[in-house]
C-alpha positions as CSV (number, residue, x, y, z in Angstrom):
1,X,1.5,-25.5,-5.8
2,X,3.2,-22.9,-8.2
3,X,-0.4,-21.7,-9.6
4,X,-1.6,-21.1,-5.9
5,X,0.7,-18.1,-6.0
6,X,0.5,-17.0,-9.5
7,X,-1.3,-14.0,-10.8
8,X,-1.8,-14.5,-14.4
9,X,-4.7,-13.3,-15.3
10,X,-5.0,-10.9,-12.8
11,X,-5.4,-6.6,-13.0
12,X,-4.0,-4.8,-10.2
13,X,-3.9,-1.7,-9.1
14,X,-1.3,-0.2,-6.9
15,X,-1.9,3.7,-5.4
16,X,1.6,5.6,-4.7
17,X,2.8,3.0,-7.2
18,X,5.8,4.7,-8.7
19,X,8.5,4.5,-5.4
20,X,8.9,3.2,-2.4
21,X,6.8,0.4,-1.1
22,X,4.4,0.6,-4.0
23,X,6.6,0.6,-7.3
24,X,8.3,-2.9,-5.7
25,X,4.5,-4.7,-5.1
26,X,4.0,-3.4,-8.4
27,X,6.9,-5.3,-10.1
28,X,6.5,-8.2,-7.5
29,X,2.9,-8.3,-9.0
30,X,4.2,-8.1,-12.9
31,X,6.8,-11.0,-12.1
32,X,4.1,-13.2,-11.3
33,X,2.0,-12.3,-14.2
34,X,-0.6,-9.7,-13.3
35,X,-1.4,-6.5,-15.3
36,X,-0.5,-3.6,-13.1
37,X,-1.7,0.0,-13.0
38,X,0.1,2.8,-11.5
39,X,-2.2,4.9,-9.9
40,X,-0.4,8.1,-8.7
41,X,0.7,11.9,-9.4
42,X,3.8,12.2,-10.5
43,X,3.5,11.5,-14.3
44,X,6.7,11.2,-15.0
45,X,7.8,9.0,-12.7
46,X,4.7,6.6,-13.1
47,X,5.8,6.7,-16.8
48,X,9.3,5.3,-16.1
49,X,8.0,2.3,-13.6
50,X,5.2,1.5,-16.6
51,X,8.1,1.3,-19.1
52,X,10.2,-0.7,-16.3
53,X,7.7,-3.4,-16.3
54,X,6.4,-3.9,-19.3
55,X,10.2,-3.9,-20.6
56,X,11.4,-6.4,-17.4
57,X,8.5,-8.6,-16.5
58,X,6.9,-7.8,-20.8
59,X,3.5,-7.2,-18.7
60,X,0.7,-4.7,-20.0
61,X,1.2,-1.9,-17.3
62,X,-0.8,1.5,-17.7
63,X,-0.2,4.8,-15.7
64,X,-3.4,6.4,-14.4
65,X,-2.7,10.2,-12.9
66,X,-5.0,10.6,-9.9
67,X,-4.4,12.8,-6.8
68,X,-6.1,10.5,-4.1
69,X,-7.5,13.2,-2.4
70,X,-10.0,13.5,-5.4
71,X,-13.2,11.3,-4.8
72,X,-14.0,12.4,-8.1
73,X,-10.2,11.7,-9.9
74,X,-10.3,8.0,-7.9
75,X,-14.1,6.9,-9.8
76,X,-12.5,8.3,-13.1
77,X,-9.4,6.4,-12.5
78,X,-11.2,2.8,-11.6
79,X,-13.0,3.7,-14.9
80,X,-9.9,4.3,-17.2
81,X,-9.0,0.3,-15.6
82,X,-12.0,-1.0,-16.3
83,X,-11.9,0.8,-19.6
84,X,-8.2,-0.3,-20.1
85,X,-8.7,-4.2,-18.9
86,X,-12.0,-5.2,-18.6
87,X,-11.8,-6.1,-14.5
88,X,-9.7,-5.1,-11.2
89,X,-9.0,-8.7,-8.9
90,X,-6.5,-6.2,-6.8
91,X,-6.3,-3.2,-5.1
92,X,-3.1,-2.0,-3.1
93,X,-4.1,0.9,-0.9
94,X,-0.7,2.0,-0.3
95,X,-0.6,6.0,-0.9
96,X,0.9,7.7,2.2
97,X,2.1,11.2,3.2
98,X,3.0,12.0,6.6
99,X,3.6,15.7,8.3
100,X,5.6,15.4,11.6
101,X,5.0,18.3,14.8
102,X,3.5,17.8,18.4
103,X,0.3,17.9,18.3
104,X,0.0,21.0,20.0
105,X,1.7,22.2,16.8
106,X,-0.1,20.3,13.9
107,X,-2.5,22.5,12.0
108,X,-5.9,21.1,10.9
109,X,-4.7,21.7,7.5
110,X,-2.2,19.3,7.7
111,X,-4.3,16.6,9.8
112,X,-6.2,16.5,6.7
113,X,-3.5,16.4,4.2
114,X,-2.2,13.2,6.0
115,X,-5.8,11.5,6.6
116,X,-7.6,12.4,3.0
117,X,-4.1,11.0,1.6
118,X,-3.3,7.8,3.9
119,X,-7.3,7.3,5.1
120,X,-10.0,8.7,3.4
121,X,-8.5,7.7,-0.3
122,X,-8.1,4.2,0.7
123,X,-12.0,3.9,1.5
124,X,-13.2,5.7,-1.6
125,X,-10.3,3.5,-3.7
126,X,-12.3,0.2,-2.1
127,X,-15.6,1.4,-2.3
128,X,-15.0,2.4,-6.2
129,X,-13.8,-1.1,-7.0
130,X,-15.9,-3.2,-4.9
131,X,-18.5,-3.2,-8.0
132,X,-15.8,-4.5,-10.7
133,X,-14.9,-7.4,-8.2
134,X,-18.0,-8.6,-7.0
135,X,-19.2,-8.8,-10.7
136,X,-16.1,-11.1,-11.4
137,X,-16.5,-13.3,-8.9
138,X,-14.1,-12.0,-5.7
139,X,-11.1,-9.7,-5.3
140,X,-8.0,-8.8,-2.8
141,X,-7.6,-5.4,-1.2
142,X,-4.4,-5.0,0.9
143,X,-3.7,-1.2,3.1
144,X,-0.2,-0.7,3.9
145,X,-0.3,0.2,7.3
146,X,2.3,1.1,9.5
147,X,4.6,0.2,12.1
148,X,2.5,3.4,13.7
149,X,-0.8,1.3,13.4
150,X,0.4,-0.2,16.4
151,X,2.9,2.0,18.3
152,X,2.0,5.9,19.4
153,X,5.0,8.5,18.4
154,X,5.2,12.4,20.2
155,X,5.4,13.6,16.3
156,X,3.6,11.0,14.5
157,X,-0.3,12.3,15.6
158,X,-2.1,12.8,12.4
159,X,-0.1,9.8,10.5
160,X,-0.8,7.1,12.9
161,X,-4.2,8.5,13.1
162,X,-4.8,7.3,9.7
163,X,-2.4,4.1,9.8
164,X,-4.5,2.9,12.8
165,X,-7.4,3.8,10.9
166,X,-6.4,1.7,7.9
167,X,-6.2,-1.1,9.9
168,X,-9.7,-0.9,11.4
169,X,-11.4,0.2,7.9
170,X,-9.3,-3.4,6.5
171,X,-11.6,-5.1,9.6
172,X,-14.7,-4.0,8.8
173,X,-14.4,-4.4,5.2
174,X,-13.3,-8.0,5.9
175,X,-16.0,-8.3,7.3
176,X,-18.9,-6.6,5.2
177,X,-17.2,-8.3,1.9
178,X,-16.5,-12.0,3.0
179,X,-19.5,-13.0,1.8
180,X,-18.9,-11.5,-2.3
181,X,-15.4,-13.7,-1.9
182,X,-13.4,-10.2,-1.9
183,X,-10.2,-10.9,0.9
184,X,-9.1,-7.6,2.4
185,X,-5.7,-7.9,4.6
186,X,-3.3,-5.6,5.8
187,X,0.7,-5.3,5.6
188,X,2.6,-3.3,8.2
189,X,6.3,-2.2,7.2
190,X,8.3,-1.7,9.5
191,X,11.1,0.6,8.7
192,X,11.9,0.6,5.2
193,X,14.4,1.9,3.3
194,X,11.6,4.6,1.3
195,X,11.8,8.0,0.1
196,X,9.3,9.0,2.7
197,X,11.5,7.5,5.7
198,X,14.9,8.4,4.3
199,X,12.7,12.4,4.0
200,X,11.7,11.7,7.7
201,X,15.2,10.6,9.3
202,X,17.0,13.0,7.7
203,X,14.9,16.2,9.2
204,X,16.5,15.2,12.2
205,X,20.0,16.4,13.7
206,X,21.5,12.9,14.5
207,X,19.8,11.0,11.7
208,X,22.8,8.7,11.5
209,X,22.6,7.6,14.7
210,X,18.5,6.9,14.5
211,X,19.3,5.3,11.7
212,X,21.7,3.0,13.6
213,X,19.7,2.7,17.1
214,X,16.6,1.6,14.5
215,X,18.9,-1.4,13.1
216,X,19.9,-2.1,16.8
217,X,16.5,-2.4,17.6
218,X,15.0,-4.5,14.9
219,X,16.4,-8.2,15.7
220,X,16.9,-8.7,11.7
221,X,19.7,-6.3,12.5
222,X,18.9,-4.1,9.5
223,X,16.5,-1.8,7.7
224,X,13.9,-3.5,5.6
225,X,14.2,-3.1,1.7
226,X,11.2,-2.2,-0.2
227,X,11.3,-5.7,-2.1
228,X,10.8,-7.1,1.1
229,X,7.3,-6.8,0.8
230,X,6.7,-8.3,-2.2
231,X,6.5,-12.0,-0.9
232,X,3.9,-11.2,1.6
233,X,2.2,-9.1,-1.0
234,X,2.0,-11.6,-3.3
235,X,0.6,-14.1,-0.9
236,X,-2.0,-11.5,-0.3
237,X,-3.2,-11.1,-3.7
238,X,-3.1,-14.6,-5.0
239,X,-5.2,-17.9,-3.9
240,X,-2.9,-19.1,-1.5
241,X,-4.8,-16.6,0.6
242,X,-8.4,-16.9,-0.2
243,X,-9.4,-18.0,3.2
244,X,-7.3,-15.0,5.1
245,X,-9.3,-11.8,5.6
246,X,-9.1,-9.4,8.4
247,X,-5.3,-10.2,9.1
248,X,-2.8,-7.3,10.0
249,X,0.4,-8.8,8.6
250,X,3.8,-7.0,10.3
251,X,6.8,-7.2,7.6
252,X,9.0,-6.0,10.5
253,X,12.3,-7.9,10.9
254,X,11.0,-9.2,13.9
255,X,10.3,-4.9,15.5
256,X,7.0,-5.6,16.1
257,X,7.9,-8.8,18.3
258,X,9.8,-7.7,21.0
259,X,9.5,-5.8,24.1
């Protein structure tokens, strides 16, 4: 039962990899065995989660700078991997940016910002590794989505724009891939305890009381940490889920649930 959730073995490759949601799948990922790139911008930072996991978890990690907005930067990146470690079984589409305003406000400059970044990269990232896992055999994509890929927000436009839109692209490439064995799924955080959110909460006058209304409402009775996406990660990625595709999977404390 133990190897259906095992990675050994496996490459993956986790965009926005060095905070937040990202960083913890990544070490999730290393603690059951995979190989794990960090695909993101911030050198520095990707530098110190490779060294965390190859010194915690003692797997080969690698840091690949790539701004996801690049088409260009994301087909020389799959190319260092494949360079790197032969193959890519996993891809975690998890980069995210958001810019908040009414959408009477919102510039088209920043709807693109937030939908080249959350959107766009997430389809070129797919399409650019498709290749490396139908040659091997199969694969696992998962697109962190959003609480916002099912609920509207006033300020929220252009980001749950793109989190609904991860969602759908996850659907049709379900669909379009089943048949190469690649499994693409979804997982939608509630709120988590991120840079991004802590970024978002604290723009706001009353931020401690959103803070506390948000815990109110989530029948856990609490944020959600960024670990606690690893589990459902991990089921994602490994072969205890090789006959789930097209699934939208809330991690959520239950938000999602009630009216």
């Amino acid at each position: 039962m133990r190897d259906l959730f095992s990675l050994e073995g496996r490459v993956a490759i986790v965009t926005g990899g060095n905070s937040g949601i990202g960083k913890a799948i990544a070490c999730g990922f290393a603690g059951m065995g995979s190989d794990v790139v960090i695909a993101a911008r911030n050198e520095t930072k990707t530098a110190e989660v490779v060294r965390h996991i190859e010194e915690t978890y003692g797997a080969r990690a690698l840091g690949v700078r790539v701004d996801v907005r690049q088409e260009r930067q994301i087909h020389d990146a799959v190319g260092r991997v494949l360079d790197a470690f032969g193959r890519i079984d996993i891809l975690v589409n998890n980069a995210g940016t958001t810019v908040r305003g009414l959408p009477q406000d919102l510039t088209v400059a920043a709807w693109d910002e937030v939908l080249d970044t959350n959107l766009k990269s997430a389809f070129v990232f797919s399409q650019a590794v498709y290749p490396a896992m139908k040659k091997i055999g199969g694969g696992k994509i998962i697109n962190i989505g959003s609480m916002a890929s099912i609920f509207g927000g006033a300020r929220i436009a252009a980001y749950g724009a793109s989190k609904g839109g991860i969602v759908q692209l996850m659907r049709s490439l379900a669909v379009a891939w089943a048949p190469d064995n690649i499994q693409v799924n979804a997982l939608l955080p509630g709120w988590i305890n991120t840079p991004l959110s802590f970024r978002v909460r604290k723009s706001q006058s009353g931020a401690d009381l959103i803070e506390s209304a948000i815990a109110k409402r989530t029948p856990a009775g609490r944020w959600g940490e960024p670990e606690d996406l690893q589990g459902a990660a991990i089921f994602l990625a490994s072969r205890a889920s090789d006959f789930v595709t097209g699934a939208a999977l809330p991690v959520d404390g239950g938000y999602s649930a009630q009216i």
